[in-house]
N, C-alpha and C positions, 0 to 999 in steps of 0.2 A: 636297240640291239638286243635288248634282255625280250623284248616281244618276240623277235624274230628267232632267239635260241629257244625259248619256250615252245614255239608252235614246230620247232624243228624237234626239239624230245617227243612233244604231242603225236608228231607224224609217227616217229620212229616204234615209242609203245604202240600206236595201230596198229604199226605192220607187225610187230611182234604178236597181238593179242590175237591176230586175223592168221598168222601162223598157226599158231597154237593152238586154235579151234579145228582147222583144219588138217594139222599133221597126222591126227590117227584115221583119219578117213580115207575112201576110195578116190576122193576128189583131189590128195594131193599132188598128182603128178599134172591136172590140169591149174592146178594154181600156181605153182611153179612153172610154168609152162607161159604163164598169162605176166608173170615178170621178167622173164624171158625176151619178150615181146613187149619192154617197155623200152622208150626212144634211148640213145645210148647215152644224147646230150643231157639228158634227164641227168647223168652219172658223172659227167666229165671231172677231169683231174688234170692236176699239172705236177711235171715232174721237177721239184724243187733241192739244189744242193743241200748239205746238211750240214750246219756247221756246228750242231749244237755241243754240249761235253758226252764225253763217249755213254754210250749206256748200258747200263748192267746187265752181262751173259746171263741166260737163261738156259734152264733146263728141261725140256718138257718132254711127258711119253709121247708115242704114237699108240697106235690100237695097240699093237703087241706086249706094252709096254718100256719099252726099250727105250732110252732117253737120246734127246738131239741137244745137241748144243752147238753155236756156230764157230766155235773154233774147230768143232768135227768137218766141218767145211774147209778150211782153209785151203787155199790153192783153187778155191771156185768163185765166181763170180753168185753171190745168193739171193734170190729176192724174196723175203719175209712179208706175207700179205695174212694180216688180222683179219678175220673175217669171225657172222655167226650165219645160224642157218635162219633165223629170223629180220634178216639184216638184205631185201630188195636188191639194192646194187650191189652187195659182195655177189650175189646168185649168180647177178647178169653176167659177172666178167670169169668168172668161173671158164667156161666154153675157151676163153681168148687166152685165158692162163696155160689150158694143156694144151690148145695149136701151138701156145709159146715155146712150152716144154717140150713138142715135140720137135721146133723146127728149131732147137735149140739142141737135140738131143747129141749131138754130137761136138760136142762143146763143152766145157767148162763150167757149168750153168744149173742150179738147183733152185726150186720154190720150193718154200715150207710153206705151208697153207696154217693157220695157226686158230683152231679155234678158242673163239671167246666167250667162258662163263658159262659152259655147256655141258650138261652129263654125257659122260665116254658113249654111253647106250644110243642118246637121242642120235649125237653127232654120227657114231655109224652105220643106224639106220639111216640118215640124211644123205650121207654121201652116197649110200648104196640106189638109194633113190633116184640124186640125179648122175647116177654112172661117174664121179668123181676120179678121177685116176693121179692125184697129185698127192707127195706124202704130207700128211695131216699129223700136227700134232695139239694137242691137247692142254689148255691153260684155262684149267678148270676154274679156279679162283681168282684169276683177271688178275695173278702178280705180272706178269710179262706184258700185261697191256698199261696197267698201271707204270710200272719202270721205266719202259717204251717211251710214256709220256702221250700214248694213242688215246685219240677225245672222240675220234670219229671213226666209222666202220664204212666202209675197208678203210685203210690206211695201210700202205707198205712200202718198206724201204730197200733199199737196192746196197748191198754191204760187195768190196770188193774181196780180190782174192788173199787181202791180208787182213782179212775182218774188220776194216774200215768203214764205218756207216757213210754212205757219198750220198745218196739222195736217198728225201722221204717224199712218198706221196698218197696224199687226200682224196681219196676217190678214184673213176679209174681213168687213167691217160688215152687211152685207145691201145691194150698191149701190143696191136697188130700195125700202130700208125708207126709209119717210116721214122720220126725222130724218135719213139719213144725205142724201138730197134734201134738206130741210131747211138742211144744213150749204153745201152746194153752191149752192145755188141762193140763200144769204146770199152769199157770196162772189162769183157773179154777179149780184148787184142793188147790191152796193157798187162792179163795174167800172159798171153800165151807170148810176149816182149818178155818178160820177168826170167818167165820158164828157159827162155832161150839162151838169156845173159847167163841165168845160174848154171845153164850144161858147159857154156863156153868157159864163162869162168872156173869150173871143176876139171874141164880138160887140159885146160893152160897150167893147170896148179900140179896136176896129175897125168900128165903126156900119155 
């Protein structure tokens, strides 16, 4: 087990050092480009309940600096996905995350895209690179990944509309497969049941 975690940090300082050579160059947008284009199975995930003890609210900027925190959420259904920009399969699902966002857009439904250990600088150049369209926020010093309890990149969890952490997941599910929809799209029909009971019950009190 300890071989097999070893040769997995091995892997992962690669792809970072192999980033890192190539992020100020001409050639980054085909290197990104080339992980893009790596099989999806390579990445797979599974979307797992969460029963763990609740976890410590975070505070993080985005570019502007303006701070998020998910109780600013409440009433939405949120999914919190850790990512860096040196980090292969956070890239790949990238793409799957904004079709989500957007065929979610009219919905109840936010991703915080949350990066990890990363200067404001690099990270905005990054996004701007791969056309990033998801609000990004900023945990420069990895407290939110640490408190999180996050060991592995991506990793992201699915918080209801009463700030609830209900599921976490390891990698990425397929955001576009039918159950992983499925799982979402339960989670936003129990806020928009919530929202319905709260109108009725405020009418019935107040005719």
């Amino acid at each position: 087990m300890l071989r097999y975690r070893l040769k997995i940090d091995n892997n992962i300082n690669a792809s970072k050092q192999r980033y890192l050579k190539f992020r100020t160059t001409k050639t980054l947008p085909l290197f990104i480009l080339a992980w893009l284009m790596l099989p999806l199975a390579a990445y797979s995930g599974e979307i797992l309940p969460y029963s763990e003890p609740k976890r410590q609210d975070f505070s993080l900027p985005d570019f502007q600096g303006e701070l998020h925190s998910v109780p600013d959420y409440q009433g939405k259904v949120v999914l919190i996905n850790f990512w860096a920009s040196w980090c292969p399969p956070c890239i790949y699902e990238m793409p799957e995350l904004m079709r989500l966002k957007q065929q979610m857009a009219d919905k109840p439904f936010e991703i915080l895209a949350i990066n990890v250990g990363e200067k404001k600088y690099r990270v905005r150049k990054f996004t701007k690179v791969i056309n990033l369209e998801l609000p990004v926020l900023l945990d420069t010093k990895s407290k939110a990944f640490d408190d999180w309890g996050v060991r592995t990149l991506p990793t992201s969890f699915l918080i209801d509309a009463n700030g609830q952490v209900r599921y976490r997941i390891r990698g990425n599910p397929g955001w576009e497969h039918e159950d992983t929809l499925a799982v979402i799209e339960q989670l936003v029909s129990e806020t928009t049941a919530s929202a319905t009971s709260n109108l009725l019950t405020n009418y019935e009190t107040n005719p």
